[in-house]
C-alpha positions in Angstrom: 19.1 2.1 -0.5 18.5 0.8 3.3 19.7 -2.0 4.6 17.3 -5.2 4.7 17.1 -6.7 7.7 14.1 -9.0 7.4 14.0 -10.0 3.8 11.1 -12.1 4.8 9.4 -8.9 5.8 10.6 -6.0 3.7 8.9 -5.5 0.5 10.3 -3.8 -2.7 7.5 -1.9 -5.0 9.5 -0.9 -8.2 7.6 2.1 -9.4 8.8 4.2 -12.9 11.2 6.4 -10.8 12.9 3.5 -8.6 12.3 1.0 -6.3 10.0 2.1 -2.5 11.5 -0.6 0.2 8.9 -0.9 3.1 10.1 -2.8 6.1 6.5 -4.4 7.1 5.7 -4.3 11.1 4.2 -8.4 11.6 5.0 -7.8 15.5 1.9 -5.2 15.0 -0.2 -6.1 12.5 0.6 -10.2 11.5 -2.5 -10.4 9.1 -2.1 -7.5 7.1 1.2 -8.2 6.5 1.0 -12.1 6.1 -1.6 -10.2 3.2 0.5 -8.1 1.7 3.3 -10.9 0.7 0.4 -13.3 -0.2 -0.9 -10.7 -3.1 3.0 -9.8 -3.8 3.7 -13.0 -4.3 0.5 -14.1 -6.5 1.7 -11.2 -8.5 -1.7 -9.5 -8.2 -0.5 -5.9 -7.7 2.1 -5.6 -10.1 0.6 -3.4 -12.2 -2.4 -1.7 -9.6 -2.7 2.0 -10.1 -2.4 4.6 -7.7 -5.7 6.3 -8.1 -6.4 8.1 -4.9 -3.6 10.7 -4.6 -3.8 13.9 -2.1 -0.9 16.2 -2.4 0.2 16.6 1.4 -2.1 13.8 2.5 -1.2 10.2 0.9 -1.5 7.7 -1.8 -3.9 5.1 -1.9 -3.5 1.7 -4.2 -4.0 -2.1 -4.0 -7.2 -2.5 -5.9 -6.0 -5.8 -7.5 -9.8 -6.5 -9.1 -10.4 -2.7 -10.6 -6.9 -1.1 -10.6 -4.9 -3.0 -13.1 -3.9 -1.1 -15.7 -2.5 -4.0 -18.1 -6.3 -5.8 -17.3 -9.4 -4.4 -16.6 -8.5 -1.3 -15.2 -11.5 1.0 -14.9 -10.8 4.0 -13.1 -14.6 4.9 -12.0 -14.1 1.5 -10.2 -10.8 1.6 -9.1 -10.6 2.2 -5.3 -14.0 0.2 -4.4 -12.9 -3.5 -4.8 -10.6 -6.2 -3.4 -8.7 -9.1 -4.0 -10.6 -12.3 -3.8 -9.2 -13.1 -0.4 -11.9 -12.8 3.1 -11.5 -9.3 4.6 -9.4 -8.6 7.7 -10.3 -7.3 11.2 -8.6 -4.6 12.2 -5.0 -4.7 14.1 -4.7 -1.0 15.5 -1.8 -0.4 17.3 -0.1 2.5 19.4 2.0 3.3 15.8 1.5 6.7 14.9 0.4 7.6 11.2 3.9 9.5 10.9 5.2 10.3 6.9 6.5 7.0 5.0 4.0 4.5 7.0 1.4 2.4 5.4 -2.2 2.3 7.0 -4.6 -0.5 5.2 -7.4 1.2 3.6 -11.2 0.3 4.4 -14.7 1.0 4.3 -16.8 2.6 7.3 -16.5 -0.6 8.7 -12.9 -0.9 10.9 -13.0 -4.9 9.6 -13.4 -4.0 6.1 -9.8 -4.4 5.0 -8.5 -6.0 2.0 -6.0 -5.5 -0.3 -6.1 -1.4 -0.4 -3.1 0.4 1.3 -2.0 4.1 1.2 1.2 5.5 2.1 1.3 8.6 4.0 2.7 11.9 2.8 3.2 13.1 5.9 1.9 13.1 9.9 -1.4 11.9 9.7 -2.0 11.8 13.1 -5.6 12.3 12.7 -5.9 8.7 11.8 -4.2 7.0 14.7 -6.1 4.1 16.3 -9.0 4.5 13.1 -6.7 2.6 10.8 -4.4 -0.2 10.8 -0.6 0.9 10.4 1.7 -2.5 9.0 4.6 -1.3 7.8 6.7 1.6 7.1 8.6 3.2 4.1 12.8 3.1 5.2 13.9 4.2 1.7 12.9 5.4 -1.8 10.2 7.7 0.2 11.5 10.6 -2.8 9.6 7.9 -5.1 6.4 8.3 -3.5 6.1 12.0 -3.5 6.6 11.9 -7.3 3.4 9.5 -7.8 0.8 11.8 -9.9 -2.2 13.2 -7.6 -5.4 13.4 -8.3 -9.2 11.3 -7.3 -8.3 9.7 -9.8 -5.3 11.4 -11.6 -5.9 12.0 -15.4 -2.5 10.1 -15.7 -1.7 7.5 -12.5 1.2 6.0 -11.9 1.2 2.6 -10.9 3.1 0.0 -9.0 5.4 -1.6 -11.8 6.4 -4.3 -9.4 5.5 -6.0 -5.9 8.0 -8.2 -4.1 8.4 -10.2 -0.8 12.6 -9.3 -0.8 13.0 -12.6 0.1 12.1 -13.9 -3.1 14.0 -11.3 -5.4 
């Protein structure tokens, strides 16, 4: 596993083959990461599937109100809702959409984020500038190309666990 240098800002997603450790980037993107720990810490996506998953593309979870698959989960919902917190305006940066980096999911509109990330499977370059890029896998990344694929998949995966390091 990589070294933690920010415990404050690294967070630790514990999924059924091991534990993903994303170093979050708050000199880019302060709100959606000040987001992320808020939700990891209210424990509101442990248990939030993975239900948008495109082999060679990326995987897309954080529905806390549709996605969670110990309460409520409904998978024709899952990837339209939020948490309960106000949306967030967009932080785009000069951070490419390279392989292992998180980009906060949204709507049409660019200040429509909430509580929906996806982590990329590889260059996404396509995206740069469309959608904000907070943080950044730095190890486990072998974990995230295992999660099951699929719009939804028949079987998703899930985040087990969601963890400011700090507080582990």
């Amino acid at each position: 596993m990589a070294e933690i240098n920010d415990p404050e800002n690294t967070i630790l997603i514990e999924l059924k083959d091991g534990t993903v450790m994303i170093e979050l980037l708050p000199d880019i993107a302060p709100g959606h990461c000040d987001r992320m720990k808020e939700l990891a810490r209210a424990g509101q996506y442990d248990n939030v599937a993975f239900h948008r998953v495109l082999g060679g593309f990326m995987a897309q979870t954080g529905d806390v109100q549709h996605a969670n698959m110990e309460k409520d989960y409904n998978p024709r919902m899952a990837g339209t809702g939020g948490s309960d917190l106000p949306d967030l305006k967009a932080e785009f940066s000069k951070i490419p959409h390279d392989r292992g980096t998180l980009g906060a999911a949204r709507s049409q509109n660019p200040n429509s984020a909430n509580s929906q990330f996806f982590i990329n499977f590889k260059d996404n370059h396509f995206l740069n500038g469309q959608y904000t890029v907070y943080g950044r896998v730095i190890s486990g990344m072998e974990h995230v190309d295992a999660i099951a694929e699929g719009e939804p998949p028949a079987n998703p995966d899930r985040m087990i666990s969601v963890k400011v390091a700090a507080d582990a």
